[in-house]
C-alpha positions as CSV (number, residue, x, y, z in Angstrom):
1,X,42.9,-9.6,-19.0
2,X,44.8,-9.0,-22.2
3,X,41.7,-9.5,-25.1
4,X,41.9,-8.2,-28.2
5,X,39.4,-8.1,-30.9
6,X,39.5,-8.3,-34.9
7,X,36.6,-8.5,-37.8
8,X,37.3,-11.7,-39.8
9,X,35.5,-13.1,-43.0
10,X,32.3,-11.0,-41.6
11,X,32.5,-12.5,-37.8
12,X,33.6,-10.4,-35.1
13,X,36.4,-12.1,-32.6
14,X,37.3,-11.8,-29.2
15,X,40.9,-13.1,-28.7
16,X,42.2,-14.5,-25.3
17,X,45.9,-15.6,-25.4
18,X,46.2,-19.6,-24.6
19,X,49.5,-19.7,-23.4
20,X,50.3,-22.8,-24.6
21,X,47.5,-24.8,-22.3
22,X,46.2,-28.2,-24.0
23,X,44.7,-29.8,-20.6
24,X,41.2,-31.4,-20.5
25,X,39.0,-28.5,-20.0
26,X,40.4,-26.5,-23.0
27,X,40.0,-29.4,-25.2
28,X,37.3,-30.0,-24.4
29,X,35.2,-27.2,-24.8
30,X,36.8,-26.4,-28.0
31,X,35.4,-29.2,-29.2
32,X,32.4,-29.2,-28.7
33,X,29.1,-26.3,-28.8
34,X,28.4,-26.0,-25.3
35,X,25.1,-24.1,-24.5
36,X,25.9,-21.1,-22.5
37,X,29.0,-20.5,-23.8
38,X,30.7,-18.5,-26.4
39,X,32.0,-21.3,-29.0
40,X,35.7,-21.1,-29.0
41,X,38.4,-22.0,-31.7
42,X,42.2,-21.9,-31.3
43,X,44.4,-20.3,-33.9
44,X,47.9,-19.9,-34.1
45,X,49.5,-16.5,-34.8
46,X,53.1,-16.1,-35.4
47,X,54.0,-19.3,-33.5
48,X,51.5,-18.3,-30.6
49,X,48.5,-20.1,-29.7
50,X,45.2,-18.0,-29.1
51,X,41.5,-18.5,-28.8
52,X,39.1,-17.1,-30.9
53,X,35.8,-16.2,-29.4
54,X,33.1,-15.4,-31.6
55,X,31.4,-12.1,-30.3
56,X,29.0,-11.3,-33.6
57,X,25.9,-10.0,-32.7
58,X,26.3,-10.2,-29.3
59,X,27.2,-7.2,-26.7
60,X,29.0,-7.4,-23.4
61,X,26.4,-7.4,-20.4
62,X,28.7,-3.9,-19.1
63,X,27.6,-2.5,-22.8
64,X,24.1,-3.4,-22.8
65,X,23.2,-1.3,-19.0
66,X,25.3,1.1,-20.3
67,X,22.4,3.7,-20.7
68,X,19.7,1.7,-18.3
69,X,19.4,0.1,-15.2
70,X,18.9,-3.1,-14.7
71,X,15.3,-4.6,-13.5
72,X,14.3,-8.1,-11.5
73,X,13.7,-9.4,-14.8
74,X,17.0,-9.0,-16.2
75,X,19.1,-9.7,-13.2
76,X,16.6,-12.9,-13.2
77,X,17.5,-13.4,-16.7
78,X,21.7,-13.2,-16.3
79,X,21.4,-16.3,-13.1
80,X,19.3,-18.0,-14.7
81,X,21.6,-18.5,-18.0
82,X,23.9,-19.5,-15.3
83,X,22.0,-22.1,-13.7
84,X,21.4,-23.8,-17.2
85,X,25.1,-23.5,-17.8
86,X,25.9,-25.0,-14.9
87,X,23.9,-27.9,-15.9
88,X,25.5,-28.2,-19.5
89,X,29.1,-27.9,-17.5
90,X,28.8,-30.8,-15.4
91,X,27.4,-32.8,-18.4
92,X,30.9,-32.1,-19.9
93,X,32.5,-32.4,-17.0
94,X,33.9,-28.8,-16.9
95,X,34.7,-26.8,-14.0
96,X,32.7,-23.9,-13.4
97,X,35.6,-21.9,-11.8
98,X,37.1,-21.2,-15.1
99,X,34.1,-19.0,-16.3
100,X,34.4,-15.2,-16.4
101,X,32.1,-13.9,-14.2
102,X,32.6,-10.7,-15.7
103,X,30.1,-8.1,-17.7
104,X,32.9,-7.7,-19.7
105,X,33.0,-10.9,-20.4
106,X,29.3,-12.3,-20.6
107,X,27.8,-11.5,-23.9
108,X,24.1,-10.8,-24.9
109,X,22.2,-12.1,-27.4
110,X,20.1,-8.9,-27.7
111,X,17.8,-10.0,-30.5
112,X,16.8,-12.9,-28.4
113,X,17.9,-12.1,-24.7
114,X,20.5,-14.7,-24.7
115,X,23.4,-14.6,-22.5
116,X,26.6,-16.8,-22.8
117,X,29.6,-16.9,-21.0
118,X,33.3,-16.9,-21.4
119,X,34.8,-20.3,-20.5
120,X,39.0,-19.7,-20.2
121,X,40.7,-22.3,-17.8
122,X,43.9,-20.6,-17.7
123,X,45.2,-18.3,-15.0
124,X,42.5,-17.7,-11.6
125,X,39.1,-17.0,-12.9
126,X,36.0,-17.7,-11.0
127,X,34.8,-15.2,-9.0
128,X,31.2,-14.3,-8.7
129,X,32.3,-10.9,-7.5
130,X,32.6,-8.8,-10.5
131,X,29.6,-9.8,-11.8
132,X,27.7,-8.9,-8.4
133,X,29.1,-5.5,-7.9
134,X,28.2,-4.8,-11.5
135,X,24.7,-5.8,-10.9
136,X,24.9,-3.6,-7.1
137,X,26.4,-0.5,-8.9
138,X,23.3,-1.1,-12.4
139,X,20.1,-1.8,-10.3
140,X,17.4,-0.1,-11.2
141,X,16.2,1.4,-7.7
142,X,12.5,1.9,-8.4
143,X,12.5,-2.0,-8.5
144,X,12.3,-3.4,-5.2
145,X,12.6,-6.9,-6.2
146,X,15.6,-5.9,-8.1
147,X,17.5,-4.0,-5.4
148,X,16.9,-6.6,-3.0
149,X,17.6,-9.4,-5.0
150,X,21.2,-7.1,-6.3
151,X,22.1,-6.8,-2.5
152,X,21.5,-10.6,-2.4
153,X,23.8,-11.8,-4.7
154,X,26.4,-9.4,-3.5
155,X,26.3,-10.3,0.2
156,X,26.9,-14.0,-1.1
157,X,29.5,-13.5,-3.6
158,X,31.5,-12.3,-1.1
159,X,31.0,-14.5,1.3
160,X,33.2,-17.6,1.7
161,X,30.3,-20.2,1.3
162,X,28.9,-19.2,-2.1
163,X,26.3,-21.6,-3.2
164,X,24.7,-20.9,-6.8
165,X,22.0,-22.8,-6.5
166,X,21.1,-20.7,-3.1
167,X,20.9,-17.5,-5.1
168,X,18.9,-19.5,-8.2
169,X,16.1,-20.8,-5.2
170,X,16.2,-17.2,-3.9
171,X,15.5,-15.0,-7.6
172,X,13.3,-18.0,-8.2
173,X,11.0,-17.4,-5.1
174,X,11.2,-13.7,-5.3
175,X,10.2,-14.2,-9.2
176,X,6.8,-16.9,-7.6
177,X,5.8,-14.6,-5.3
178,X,5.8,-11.4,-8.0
179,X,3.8,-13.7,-10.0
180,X,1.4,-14.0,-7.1
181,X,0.7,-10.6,-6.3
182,X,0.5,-9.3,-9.6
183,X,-2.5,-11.9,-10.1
184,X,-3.9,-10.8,-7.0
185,X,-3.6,-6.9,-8.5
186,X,-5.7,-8.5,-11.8
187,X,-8.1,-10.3,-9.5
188,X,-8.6,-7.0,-7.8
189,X,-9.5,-5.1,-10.9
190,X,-11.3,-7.5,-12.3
191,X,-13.7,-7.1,-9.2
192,X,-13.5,-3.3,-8.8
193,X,-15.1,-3.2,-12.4
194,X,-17.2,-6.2,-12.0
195,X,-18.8,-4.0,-8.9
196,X,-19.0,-1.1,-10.8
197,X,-20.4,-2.8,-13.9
198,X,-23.3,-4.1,-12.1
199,X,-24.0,-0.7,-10.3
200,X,-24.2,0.9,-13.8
201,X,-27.1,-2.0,-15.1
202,X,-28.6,-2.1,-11.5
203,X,-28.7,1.8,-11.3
204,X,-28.5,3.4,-14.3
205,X,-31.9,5.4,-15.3
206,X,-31.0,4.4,-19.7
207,X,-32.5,7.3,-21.2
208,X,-35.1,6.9,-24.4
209,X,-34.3,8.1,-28.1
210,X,-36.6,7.6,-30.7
211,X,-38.4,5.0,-28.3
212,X,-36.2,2.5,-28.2
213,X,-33.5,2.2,-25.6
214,X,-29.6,2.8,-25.4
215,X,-27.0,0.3,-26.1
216,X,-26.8,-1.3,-22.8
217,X,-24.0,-3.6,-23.4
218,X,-21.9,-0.4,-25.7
219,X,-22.1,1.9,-22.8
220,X,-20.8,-0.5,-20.4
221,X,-17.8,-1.2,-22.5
222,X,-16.8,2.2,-22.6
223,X,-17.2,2.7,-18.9
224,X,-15.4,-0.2,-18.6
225,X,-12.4,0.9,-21.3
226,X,-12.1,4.8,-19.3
227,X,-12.5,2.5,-15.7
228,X,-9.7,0.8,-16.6
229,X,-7.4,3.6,-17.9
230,X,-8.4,5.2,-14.2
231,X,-7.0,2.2,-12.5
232,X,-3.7,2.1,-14.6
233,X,-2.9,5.7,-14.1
234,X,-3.7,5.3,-10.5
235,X,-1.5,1.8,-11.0
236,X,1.3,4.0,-12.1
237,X,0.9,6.9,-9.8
238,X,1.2,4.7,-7.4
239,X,4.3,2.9,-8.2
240,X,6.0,5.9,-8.9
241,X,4.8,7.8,-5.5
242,X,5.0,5.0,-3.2
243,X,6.6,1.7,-4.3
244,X,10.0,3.2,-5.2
245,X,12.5,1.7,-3.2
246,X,15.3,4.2,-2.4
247,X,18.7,2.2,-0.5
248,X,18.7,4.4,2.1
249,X,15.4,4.1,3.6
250,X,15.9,0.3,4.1
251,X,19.2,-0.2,6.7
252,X,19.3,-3.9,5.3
253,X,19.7,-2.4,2.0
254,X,21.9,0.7,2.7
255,X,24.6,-1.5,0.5
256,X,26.1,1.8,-1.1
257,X,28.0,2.4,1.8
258,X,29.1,-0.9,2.6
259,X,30.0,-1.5,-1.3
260,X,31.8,1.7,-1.0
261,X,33.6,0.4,2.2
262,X,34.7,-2.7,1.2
263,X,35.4,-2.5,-2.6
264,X,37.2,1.2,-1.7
265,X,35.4,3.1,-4.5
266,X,34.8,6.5,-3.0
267,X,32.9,7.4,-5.9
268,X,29.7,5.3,-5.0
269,X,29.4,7.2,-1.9
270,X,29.6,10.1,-3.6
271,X,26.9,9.1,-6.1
272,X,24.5,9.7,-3.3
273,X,24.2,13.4,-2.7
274,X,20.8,13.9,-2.6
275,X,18.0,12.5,-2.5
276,X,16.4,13.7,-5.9
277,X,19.6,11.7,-7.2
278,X,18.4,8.8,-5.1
279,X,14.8,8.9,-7.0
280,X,15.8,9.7,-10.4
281,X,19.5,8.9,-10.8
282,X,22.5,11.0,-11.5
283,X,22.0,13.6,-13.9
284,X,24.1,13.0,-16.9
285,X,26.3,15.7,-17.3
286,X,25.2,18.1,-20.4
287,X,28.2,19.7,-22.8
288,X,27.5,23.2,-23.7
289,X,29.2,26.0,-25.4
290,X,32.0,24.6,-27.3
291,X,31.3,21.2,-26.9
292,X,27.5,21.3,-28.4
293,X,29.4,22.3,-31.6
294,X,30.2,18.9,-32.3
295,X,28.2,17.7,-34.9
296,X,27.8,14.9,-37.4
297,X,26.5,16.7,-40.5
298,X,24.0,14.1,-42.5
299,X,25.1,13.6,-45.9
300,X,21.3,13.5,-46.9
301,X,18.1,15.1,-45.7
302,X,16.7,11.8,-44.8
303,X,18.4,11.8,-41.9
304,X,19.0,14.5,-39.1
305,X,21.7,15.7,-37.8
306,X,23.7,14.6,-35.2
307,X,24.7,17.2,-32.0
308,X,27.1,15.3,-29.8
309,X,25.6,16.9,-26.6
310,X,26.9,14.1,-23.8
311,X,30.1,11.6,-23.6
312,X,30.1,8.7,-23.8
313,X,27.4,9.3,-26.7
314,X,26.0,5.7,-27.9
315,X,24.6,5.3,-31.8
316,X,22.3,2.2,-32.4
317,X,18.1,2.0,-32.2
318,X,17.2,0.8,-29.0
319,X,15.3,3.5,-27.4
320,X,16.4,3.0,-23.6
321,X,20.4,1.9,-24.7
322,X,21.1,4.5,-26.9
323,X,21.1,8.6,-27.3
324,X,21.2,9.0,-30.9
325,X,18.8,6.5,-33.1
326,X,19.5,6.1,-36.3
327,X,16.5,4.4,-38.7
328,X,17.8,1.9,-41.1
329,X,17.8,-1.5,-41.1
330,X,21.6,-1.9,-41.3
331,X,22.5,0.0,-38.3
332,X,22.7,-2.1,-35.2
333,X,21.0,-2.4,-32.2
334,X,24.4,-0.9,-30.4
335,X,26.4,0.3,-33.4
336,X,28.8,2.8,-31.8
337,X,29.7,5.8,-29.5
338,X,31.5,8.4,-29.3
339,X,34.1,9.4,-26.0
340,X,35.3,12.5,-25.2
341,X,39.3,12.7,-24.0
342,X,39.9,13.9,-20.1
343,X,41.2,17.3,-21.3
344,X,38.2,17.7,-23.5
345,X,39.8,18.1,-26.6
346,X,40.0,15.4,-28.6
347,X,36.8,13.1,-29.6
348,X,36.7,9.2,-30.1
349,X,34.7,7.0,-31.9
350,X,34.4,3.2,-31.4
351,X,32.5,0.7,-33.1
352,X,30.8,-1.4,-30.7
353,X,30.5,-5.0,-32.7
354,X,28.1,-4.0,-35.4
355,X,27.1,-6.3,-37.8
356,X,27.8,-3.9,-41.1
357,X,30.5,-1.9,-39.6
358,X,31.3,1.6,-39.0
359,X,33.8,3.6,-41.0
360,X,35.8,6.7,-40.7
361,X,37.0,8.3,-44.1
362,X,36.6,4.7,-46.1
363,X,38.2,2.9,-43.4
364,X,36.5,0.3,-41.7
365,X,37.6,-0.1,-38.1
366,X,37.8,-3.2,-36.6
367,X,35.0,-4.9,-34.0
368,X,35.7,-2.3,-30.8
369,X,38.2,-0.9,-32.5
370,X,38.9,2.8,-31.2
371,X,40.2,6.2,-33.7
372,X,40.3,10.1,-33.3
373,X,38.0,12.3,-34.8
374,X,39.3,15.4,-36.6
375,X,36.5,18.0,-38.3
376,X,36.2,16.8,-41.8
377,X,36.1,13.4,-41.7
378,X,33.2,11.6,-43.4
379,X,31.3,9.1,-40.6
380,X,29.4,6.2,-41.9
381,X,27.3,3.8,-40.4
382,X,26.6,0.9,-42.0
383,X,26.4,2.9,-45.3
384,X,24.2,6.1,-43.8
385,X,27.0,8.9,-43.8
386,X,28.0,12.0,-41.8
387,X,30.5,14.2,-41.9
388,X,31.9,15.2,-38.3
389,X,31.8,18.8,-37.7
């Protein structure tokens, strides 16, 4: 897919070529603000006809797990956008194969969780397959509801009879029946320290000061506050010592292999060395030496400096998608990042669709707009400056 993208009057653009199409479909969904989809204009360029999405704070789904995996929740979160698009599709009378199933192409509202889709009914689109191995290759594997719901959706994109609405009743049961045993887990607590409350008041000996009696009802909260921290650690112990699903100790979800069979990507195979990587994840690989001297140099001491330690290196202040946060209230959620060259010599810097821009040496660059850094040039952020080192 040829896309390119460009900051205009303070909106950040994605721009699909339209090759000259004016059929139903594309008329009609520039016409109108369909939920669920990106809102689409065409604009003619030099005698050719393109179509301006408009990307402004919003992220590509392939940005947003690019530092986390994903959980039930979110993968939850994606098909269910879908199934309300679907809806809002046939109300316009629009074919769903000319959506992008694509993290590329799906964009996240990550202020409000919102996903919306890429509608382009020109050339063959359609495919739920991207989109699943996306979600195979991202899933968190301490979540067993995720992993098996990932392997789900895979095994039915591919498949020749695809029905949506089969996955949507699947993620939808799955999500019930979460519901039903964590409310069983609160039932059981709820009884553990109802039993253990009434042992303290049956039992209890309450000692005498100054000849009147303890607090009864103070010293049964507090039991009940450290009772309950002893059930949440044990909670967490738990999930982390025994409910952590690993692909290769269920043969119905040993999909690596198979992923790795039938997509021919060698490297997901090889992503599974051990089985410490299995548990925690690869380990990011760490720069040293040479490469930890790259630096962005604060231009003021209320801000640290930055030390360039991994590629890619994200910028922005969401703890779990970023490396680097930066706190101001102009900086995006994803602001930018910073890529290191195959031969390790040269560094890049993109801007990742902020909102107020990111700047090398004045210039602003545009919405994922990629440049070379060189030592010397001043960084800046939405205003808060650096100076790369």
């Amino acid at each position: 897919m040829n896309e390119e993208y460009i900051r205009d009057m303070n909106k950040n653009y994605m721009i699909l070529p339209a090759d000259g199409c004016r059929d139903y479909q594309l008329r009609m969904f520039i016409e109108n603000r369909i939920p669920g989809l990106l809102k689409g204009e065409i604009r003619e360029i030099n005698g050719e006809e393109k179509i301006y999405y408009n990307i402004s704070s919003r992220q590509p789904l392939s940005r947003v797990f690019m530092k986390k995996n994903m959980n039930f929740e979110d993968i939850r979160n994606v098909f269910r956008s879908l199934d309300m698009l679907n809806t809002q599709l046939c109300k316009y009378l629009l074919d769903s194969a000319n959506c992008l199933y694509d993290p590329d192409f799906c964009y996240m509202d990550l202020e409000s969780g919102k996903v919306e889709w890429v509608f382009y009914p020109i050339g063959d689109t359609g495919s739920f397959l991207p989109i699943a191995e996306y979600m195979l290759e991202h899933v968190n594997h301490r979540d067993s509801e995720a992993v098996e719901g990932a392997f789900y959706i895979y095994k039915k994109a591919k498949s020749d009879n695809f029905v949506f609405s089969e996955v949507i009743d699947f993620l939808e049961t799955m999500y019930s029946q979460l519901e039903m045993k964590e409310k069983s887990e609160k039932e059981e607590r709820r009884k553990s320290y109802e039993t253990v409350s009434s042992r303290i008041k049956e039992d209890v000996d309450v000692p005498k000061k100054n000849g009147k009696g303890l607090d009864l009802e103070k010293m049964t909260e507090s039991i009940k506050k450290k009772f309950d921290a002893i059930l949440h650690k044990e909670d967490e112990l738990n999930k982390d010592l025994y409910n952590i699903p690993s692909p290769s100790s269920y043969e119905e979800y040993d999909y690596m292999d198979e992923l790795a069979k039938e997509t021919g990507k060698k490297e997901v195979i090889n992503d599974r060395k051990t089985d410490e990587e299995e548990f925690y994840g690869k380990t990011e690989l760490v720069y040293s030496a040479s490469n930890a001297e790259k630096i962005l140099k604060a231009r003021t001491k209320k801000y640290k400096d930055i030390e360039l330690t991994r590629f890619p290196f994200v910028i922005g202040k969401i703890p779990d998608m970023v490396d680097e946060i930066i706190d101001h209230k102009t900086i995006s959620r994803i602001h930018a990042r910073f890529i290191l060259s195959e031969d390790g010599n040269t560094v890049f810097m993109q801007d990742l669709n902020s909102q107020n821009g990111t700047f090398k040496n004045g210039l602003r660059l545009d919405a994922n707009e990629m440049v070379s850094v060189s030592p010397g040039d001043e960084i800046s952020f939405a205003g808060v400056q650096y100076v790369y080192e």
